[in-house]
MARSE-282112 format. One record per residue: x, y, z of N, C-alpha, C, CB in turn; residue in three letters. Coordinates in steps of 0.1 Angstrom, whole numbers, plus 5000, padded with zeros to 4 digits. Glycine has a CB too. Layout:
BEGIN
  n.px  n.py  n.pz  ca.px  ca.py  ca.pz  c.px  c.py  c.pz  cb.px  cb.py  cb.pz  rest
     X     Y     Z      X      Y      Z     X     Y     Z      X      Y      Z   Ala
...
This chain:
BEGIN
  n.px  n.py  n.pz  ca.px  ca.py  ca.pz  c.px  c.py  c.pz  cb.px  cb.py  cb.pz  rest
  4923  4637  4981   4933   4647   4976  4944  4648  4987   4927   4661   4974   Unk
  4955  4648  4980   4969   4653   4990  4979  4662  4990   4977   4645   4991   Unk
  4980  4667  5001   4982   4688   5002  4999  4684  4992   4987   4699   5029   Unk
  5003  4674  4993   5016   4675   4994  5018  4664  4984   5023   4674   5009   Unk
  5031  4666  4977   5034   4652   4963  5048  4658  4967   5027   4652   4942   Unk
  5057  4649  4958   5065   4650   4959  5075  4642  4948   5064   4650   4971   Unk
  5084  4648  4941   5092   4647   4930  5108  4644  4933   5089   4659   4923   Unk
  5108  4631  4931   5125   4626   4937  5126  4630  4948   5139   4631   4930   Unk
  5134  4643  4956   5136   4645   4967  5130  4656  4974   5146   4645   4968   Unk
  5120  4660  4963   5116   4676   4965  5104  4676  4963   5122   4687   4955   Unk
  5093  4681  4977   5084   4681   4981  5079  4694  4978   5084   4676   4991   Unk
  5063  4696  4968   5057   4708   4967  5042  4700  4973   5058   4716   4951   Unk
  5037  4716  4971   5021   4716   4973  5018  4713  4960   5012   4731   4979   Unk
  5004  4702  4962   4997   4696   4951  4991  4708  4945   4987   4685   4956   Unk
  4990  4706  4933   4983   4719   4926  4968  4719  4927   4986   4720   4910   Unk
  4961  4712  4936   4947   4717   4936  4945  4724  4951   4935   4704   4934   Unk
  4962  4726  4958   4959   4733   4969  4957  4747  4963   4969   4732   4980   Unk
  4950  4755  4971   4947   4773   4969  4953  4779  4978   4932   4778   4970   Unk
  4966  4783  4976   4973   4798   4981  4970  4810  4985   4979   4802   4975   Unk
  4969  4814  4997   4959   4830   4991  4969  4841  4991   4942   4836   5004   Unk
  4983  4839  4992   4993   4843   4985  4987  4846  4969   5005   4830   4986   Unk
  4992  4835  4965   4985   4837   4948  4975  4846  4946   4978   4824   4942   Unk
  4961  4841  4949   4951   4846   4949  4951  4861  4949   4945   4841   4958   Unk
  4955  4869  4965   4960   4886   4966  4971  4889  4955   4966   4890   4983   Unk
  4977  4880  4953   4992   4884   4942  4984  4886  4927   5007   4869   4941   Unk
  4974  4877  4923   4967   4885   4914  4957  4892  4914   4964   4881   4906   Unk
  4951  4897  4921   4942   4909   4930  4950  4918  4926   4940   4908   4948   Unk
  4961  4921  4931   4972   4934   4933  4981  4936  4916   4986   4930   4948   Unk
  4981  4925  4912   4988   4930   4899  4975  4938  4889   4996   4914   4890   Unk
  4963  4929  4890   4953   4937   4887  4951  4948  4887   4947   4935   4889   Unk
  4949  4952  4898   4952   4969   4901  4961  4977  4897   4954   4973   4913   Unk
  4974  4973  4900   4984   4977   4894  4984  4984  4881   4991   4967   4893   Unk
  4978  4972  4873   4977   4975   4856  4967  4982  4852   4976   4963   4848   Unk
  4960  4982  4860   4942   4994   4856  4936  4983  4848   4943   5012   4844   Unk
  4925  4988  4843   4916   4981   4831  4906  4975  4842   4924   4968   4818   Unk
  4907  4973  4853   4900   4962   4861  4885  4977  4866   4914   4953   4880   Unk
  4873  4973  4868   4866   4979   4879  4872  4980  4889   4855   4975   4883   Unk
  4867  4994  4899   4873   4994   4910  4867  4984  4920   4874   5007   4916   Unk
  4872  4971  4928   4864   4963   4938  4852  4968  4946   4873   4959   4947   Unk
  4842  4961  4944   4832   4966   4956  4838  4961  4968   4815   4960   4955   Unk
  4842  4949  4972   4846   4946   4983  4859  4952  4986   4846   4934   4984   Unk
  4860  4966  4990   4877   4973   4989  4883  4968  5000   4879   4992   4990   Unk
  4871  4970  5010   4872   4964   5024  4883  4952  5027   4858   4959   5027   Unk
  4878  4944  5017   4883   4928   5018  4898  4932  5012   4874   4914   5006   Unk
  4900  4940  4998   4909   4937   4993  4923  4947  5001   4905   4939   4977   Unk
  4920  4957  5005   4929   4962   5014  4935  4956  5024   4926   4971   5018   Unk
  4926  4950  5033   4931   4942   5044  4941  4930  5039   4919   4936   5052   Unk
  4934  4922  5029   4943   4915   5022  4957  4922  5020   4938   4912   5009   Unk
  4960  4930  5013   4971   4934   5008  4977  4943  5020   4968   4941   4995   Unk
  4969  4946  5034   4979   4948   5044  4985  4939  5051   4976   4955   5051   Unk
  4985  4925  5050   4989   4915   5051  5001  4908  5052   4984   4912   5046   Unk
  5011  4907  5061   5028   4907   5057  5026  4889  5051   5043   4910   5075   Unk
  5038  4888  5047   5044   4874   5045  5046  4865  5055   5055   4875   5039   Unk
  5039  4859  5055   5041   4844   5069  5055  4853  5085   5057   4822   5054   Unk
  5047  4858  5088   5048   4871   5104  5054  4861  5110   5032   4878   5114   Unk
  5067  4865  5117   5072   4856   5127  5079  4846  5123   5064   4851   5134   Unk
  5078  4845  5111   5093   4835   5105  5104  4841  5101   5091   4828   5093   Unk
  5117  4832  5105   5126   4840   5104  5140  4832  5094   5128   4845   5119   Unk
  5133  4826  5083   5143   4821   5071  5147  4829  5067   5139   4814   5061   Unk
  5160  4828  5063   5167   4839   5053  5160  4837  5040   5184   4837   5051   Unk
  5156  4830  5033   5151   4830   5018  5139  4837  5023   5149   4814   5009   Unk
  5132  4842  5031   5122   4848   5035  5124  4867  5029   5121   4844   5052   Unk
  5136  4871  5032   5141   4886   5029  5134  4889  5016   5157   4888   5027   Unk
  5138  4880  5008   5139   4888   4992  5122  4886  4991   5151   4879   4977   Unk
  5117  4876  4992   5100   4872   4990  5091  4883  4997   5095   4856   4999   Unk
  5096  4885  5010   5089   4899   5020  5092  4905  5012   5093   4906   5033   Unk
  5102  4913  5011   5107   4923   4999  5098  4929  4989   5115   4917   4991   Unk
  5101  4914  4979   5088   4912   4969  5073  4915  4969   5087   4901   4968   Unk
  5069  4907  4982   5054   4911   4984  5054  4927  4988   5048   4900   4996   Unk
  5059  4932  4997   5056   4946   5001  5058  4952  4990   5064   4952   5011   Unk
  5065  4951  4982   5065   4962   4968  5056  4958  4961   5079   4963   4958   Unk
  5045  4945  4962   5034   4947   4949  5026  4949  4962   5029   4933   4934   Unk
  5020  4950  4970   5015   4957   4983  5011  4971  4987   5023   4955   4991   Unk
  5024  4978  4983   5024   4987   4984  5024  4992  4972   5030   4990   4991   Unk
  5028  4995  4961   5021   5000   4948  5008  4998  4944   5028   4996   4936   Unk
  5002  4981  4950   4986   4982   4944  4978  4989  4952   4977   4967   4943   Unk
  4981  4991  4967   4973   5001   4978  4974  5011  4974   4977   5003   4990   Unk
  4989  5015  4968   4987   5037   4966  4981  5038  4949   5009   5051   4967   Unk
  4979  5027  4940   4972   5025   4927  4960  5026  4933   4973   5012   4919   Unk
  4955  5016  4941   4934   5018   4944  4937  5031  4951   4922   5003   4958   Unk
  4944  5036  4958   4936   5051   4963  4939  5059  4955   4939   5057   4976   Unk
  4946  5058  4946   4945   5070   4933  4938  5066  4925   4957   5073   4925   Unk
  4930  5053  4918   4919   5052   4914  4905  5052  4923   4920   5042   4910   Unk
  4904  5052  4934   4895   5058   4939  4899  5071  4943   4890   5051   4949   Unk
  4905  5080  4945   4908   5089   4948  4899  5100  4933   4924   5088   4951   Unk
  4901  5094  4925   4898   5095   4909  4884  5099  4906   4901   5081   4901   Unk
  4877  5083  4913   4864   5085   4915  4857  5092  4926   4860   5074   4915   Unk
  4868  5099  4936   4860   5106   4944  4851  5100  4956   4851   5113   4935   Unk
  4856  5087  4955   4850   5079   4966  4865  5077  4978   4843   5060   4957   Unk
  4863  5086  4982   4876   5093   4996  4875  5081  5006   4871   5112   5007   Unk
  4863  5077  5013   4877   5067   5023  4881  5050  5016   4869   5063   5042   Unk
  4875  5049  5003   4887   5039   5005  4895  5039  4999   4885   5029   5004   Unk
  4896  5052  4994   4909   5061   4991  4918  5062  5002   4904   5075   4988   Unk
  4915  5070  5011   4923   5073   5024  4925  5059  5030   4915   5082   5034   Unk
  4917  5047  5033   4918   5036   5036  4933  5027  5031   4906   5032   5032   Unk
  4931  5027  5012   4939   5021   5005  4955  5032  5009   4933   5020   4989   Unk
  4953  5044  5013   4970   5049   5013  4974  5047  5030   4971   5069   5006   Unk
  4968  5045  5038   4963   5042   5051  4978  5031  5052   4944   5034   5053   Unk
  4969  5020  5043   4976   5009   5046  4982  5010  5039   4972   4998   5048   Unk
  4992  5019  5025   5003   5014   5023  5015  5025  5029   5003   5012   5009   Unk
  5009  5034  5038   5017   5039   5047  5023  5031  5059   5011   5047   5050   Unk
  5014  5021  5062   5019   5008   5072  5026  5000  5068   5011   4998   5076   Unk
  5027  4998  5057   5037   4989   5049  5051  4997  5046   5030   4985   5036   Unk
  5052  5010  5042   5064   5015   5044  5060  5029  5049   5074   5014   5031   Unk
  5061  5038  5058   5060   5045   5065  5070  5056  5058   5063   5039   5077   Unk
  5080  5053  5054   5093   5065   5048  5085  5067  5035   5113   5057   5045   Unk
  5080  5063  5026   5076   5062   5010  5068  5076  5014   5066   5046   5002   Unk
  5069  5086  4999   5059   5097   5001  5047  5097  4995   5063   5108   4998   Unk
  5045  5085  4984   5033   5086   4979  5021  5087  4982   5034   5080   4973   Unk
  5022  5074  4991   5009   5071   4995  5006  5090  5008   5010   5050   5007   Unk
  5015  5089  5013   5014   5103   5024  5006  5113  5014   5033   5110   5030   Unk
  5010  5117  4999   5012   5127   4994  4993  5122  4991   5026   5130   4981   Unk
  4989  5109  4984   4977   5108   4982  4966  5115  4996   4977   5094   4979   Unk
  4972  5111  5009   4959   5114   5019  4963  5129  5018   4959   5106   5036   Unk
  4971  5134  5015   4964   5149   5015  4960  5155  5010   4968   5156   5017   Unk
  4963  5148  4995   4958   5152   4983  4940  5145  4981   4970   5145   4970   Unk
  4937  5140  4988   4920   5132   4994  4916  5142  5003   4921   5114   5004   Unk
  4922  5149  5018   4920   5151   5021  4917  5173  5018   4925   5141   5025   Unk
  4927  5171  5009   4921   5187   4999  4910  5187  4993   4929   5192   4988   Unk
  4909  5171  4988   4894   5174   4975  4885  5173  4983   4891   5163   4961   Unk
  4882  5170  5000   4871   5166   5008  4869  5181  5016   4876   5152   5019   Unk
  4882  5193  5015   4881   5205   5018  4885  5204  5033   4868   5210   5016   Unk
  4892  5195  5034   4899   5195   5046  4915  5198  5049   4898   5183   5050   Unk
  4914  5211  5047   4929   5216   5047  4938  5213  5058   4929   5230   5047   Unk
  4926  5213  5073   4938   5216   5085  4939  5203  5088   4935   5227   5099   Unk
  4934  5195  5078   4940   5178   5081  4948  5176  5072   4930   5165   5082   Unk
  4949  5182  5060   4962   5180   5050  4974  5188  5053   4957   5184   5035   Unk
  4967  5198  5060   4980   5207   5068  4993  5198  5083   4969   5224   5077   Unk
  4982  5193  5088   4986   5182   5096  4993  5171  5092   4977   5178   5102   Unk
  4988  5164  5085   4991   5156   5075  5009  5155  5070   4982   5160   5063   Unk
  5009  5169  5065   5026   5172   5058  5028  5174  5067   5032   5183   5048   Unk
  5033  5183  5080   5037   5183   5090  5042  5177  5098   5033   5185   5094   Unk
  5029  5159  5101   5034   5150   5107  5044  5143  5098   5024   5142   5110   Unk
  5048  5140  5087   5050   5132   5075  5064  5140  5079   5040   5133   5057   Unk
  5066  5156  5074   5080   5165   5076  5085  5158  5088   5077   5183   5079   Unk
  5079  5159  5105   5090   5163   5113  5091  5144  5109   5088   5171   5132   Unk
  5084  5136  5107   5091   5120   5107  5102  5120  5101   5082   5108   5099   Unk
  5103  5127  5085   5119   5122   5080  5125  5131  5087   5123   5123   5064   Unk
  5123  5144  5094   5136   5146   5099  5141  5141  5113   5137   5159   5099   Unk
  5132  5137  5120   5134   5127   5128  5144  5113  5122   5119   5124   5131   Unk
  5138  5105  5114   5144   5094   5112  5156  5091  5098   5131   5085   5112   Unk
  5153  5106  5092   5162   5101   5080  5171  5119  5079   5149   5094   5062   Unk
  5164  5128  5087   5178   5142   5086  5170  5146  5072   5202   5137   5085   Unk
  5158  5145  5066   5155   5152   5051  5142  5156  5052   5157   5142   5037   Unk
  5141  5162  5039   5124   5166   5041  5117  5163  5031   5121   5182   5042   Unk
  5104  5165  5025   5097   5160   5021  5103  5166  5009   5086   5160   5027   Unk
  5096  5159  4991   5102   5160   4980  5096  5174  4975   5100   5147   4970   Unk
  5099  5183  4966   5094   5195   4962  5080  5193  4956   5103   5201   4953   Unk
  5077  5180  4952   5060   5174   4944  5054  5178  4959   5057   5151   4938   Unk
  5057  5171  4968   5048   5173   4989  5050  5185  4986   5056   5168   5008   Unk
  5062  5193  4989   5059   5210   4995  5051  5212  4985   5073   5223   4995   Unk
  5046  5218  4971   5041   5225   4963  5023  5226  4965   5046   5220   4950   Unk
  5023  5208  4971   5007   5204   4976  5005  5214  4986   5004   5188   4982   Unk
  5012  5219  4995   5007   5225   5004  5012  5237  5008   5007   5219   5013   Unk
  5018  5241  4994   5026   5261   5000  5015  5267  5004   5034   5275   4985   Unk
  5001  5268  4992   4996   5277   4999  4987  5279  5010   4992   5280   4993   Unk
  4990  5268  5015   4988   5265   5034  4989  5272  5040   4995   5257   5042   Unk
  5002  5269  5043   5014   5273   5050  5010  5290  5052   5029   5269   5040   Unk
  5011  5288  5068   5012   5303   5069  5026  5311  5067   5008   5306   5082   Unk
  5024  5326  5063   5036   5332   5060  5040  5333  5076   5035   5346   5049   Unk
């Protein structure tokens, strides 16, 4: 077998190579769309999907593809922890919003899921922490605060 063929001047991978691009890219659309069981191996599939695009390269056709991958990355990570979150099975819940908080750090969803995990586990003064840390970051890095869906999770926190 040969990794590589090639058509007039334009060289691809032979189609009995295996990508694991591909492979996690339908892993994650799966999730995405629901209908799937939740993975027993969450373990595997999170790490997968915290995974950047070929690290340390620096092609420009590389932008829009990173791009790409982090947005089905990060929607299938804050999808499994709101489907597990669902089922009440909390860390790979907290796990799956974990890592799509690494992937974009500014986004509030995944933030809004660990505290919203972290209320149904009865852990207030870590969901109280939680918004707090999340608040002073954007006003640190972006001058704004969190959306009125965040504040409402945690007014009745908040001391008067």
């Amino acid at each position: 077998m040969t990794a590589i063929e090639s058509a007039g001047p334009r060289l691809m991978l032979s189609p009995a190579v295996r990508v694991d691009l591909h492979r996690i890219w339908v892993s994650a659309r799966q999730v995405v769309e629901g209908g799937q069981p939740l993975p027993i191996d969450w373990a595997d599939l999170v790490s997968d999907l915290s995974r950047e695009l070929l690290p340390g390269w620096a092609e420009d056709w590389l932008i829009w593809e990173r791009d790409r991958w982090d947005q089905m990355r990060v929607y299938a990570l804050e999808s499994l922890a709101q489907q597990f979150q669902a089922k009440e099975q909390f860390l790979p819940a907290l796990q799956a919003a974990l890592a799509a908080m690494t992937v974009d750090p500014i986004r509030e969803t995944a933030h809004r899921i660990v505290i919203e995990v972290h209320l149904a586990e009865g852990n207030v003064a870590s969901a109280l922490q939680r918004y707090r840390n999340y608040r002073a970051f954007l006003r640190r890095e972006l001058n704004v605060g969190p959306s009125q869906q965040m504040n409402q999770l945690v007014k009745d926190l908040m001391p008067t």
